[in-house]
Residue frames relative to the residue before (quaternion, step in Angstrom):
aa qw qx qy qz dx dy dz
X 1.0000 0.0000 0.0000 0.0000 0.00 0.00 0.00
X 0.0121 -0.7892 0.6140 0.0055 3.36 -0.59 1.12
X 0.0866 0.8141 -0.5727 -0.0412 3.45 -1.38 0.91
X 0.3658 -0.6683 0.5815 0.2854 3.31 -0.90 1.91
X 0.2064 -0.7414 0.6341 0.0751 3.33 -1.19 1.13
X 0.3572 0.6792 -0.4017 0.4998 3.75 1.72 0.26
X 0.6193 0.4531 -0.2729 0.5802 3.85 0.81 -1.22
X 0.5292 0.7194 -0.4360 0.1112 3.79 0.32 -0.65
X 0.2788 -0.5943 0.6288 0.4167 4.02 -0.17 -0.35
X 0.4124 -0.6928 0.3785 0.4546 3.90 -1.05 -0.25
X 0.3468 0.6429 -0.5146 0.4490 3.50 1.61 0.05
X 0.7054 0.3869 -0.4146 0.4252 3.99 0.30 -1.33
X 0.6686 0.5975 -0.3338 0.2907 3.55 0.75 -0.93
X 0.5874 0.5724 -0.2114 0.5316 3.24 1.58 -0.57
X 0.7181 0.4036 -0.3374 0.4556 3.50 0.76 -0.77
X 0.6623 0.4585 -0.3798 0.4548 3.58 1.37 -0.44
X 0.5372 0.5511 -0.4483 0.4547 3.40 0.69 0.27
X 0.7997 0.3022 -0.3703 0.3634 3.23 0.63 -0.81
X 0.5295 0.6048 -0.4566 0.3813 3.56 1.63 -0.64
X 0.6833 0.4779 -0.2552 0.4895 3.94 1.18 -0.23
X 0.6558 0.2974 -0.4918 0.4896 3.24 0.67 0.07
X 0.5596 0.5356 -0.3773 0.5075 4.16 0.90 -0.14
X 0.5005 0.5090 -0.4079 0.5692 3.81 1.22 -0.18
X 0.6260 0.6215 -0.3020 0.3614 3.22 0.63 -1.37
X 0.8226 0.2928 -0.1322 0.4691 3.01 -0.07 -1.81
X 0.4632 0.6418 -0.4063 0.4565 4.10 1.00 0.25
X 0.7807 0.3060 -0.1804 0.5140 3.34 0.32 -1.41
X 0.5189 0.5527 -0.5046 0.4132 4.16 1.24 0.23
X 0.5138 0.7056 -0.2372 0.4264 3.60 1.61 -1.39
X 0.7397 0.3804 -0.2412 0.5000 3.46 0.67 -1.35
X 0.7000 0.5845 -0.2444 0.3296 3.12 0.71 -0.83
X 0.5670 0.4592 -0.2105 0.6506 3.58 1.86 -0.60
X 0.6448 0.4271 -0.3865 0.5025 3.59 0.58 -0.13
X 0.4892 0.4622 -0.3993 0.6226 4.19 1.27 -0.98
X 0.8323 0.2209 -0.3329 0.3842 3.79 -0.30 -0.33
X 0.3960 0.5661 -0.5033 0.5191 3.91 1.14 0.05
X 0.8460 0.3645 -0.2504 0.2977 3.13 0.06 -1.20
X 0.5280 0.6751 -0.2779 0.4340 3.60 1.47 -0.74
X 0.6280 0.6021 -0.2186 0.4420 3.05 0.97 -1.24
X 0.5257 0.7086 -0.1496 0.4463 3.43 1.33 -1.52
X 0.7857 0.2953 -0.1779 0.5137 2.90 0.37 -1.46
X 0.8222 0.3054 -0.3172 0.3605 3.84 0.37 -0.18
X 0.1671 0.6156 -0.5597 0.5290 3.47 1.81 1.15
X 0.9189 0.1038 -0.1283 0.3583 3.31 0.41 -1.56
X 0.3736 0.5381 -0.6870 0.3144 3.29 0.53 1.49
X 0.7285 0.5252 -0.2148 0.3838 3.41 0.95 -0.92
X 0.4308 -0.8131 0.2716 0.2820 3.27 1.82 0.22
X 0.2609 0.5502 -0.4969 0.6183 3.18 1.12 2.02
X 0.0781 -0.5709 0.7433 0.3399 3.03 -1.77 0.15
X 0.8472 -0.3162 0.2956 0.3080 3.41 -2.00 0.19
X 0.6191 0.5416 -0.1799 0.5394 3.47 1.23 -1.18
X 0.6992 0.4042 -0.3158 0.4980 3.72 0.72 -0.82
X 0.8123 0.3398 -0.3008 0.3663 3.72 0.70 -0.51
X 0.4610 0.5344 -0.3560 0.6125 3.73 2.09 0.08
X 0.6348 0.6339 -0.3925 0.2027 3.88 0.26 -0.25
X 0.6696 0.4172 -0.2421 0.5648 3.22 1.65 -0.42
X 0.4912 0.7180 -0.3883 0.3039 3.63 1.75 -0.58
X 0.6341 0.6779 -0.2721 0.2537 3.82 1.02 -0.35
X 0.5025 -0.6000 0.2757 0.5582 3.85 -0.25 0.81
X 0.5774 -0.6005 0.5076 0.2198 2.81 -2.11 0.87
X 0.4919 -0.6640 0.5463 0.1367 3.22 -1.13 1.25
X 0.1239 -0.7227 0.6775 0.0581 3.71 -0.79 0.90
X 0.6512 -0.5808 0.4504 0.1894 2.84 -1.67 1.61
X 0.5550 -0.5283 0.4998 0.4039 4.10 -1.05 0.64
X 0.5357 -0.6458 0.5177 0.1671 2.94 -1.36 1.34
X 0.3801 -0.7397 0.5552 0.0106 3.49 -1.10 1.25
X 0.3358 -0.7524 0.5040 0.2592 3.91 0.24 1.64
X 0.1355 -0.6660 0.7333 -0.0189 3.69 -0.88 1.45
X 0.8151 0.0562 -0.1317 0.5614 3.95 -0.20 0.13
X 0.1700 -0.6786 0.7123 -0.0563 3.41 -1.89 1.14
X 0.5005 -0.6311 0.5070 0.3070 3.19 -0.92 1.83
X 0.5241 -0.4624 0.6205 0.3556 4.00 -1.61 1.19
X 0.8729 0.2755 -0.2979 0.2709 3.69 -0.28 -0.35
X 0.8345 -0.0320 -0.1238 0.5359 3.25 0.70 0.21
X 0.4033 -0.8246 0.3610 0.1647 3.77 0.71 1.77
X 0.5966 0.5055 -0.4764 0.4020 4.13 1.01 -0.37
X 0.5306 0.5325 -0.3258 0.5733 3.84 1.56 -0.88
X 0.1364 0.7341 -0.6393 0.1835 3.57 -0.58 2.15
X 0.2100 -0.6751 0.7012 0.0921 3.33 -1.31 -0.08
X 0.3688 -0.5446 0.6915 0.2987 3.95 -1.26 1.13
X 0.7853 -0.2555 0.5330 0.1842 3.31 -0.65 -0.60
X 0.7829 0.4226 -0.1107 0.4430 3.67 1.11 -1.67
X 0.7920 0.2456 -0.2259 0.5113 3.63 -1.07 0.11
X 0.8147 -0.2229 0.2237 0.4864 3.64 -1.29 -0.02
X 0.5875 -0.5278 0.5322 0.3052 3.68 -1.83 0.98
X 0.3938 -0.5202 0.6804 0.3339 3.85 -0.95 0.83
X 0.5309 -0.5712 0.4568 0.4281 3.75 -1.66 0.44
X 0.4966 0.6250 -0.4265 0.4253 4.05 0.93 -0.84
X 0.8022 0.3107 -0.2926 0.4175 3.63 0.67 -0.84
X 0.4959 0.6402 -0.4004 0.4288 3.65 0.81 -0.04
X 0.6569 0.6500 -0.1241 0.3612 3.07 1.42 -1.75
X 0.5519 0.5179 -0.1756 0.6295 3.34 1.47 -1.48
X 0.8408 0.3749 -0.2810 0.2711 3.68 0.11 -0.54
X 0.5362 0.5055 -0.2241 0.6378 2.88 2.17 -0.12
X 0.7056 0.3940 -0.2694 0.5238 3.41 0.93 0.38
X 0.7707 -0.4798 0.1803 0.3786 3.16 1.32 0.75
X 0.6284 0.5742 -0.2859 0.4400 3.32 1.22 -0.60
X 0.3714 -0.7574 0.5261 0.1080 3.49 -1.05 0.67
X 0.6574 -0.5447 0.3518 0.3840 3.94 -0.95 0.73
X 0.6575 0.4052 -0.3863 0.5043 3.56 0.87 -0.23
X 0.5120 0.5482 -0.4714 0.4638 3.78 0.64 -0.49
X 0.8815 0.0713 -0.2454 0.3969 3.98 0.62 -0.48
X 0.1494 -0.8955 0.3566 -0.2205 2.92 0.35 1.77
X 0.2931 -0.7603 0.4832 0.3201 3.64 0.73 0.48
């Protein structure tokens, strides 16, 4: 099948784009459903179903952070330890004070 896309108007040129990107995004569908189902079928040779062997496959959950340091000036203002320095604790360490001094 050859098509002189030179001869085209820009309306036709438009509908073939869009009839090709909807081809497109069709033959990805089928294709995810041939491997759903493949997959399926060798859960249940091995005597699983899909669900039983994808249930544990999800990110790991981290336990609630436990407040390891407590701002010197007002002890309810903690910090675990994780993600970015609170300013109070940056402050304290620039002022001479060492990570054990704010010890919860």
């Amino acid at each position: 099948m050859t098509i002189n896309l030179n001869q085209m108007s820009l309306k036709e040129l438009k509908d073939l784009a869009a009839q090709v990107a909807k081809a497109i995004a069709s033959f990805e569908e089928r294709k995810k459903k041939e491997a759903l189902t493949e997959l399926e079928d060798k859960a249940r040779d091995l005597g699983y179903s899909l669900a039983d062997l994808l249930s544990g496959a999800g990110p790991r959950k981290r336990a609630p952070a436990v407040p390891k340091y407590a701002n010197p000036a007002n002890r309810s203002d903690t910090w675990s330890g994780r993600g970015r320095k609170p300013r109070w604790y940056q402050a304290a360490l620039d002022a001479g004070k060492s990570p054990g001094d704010l010890l919860v």
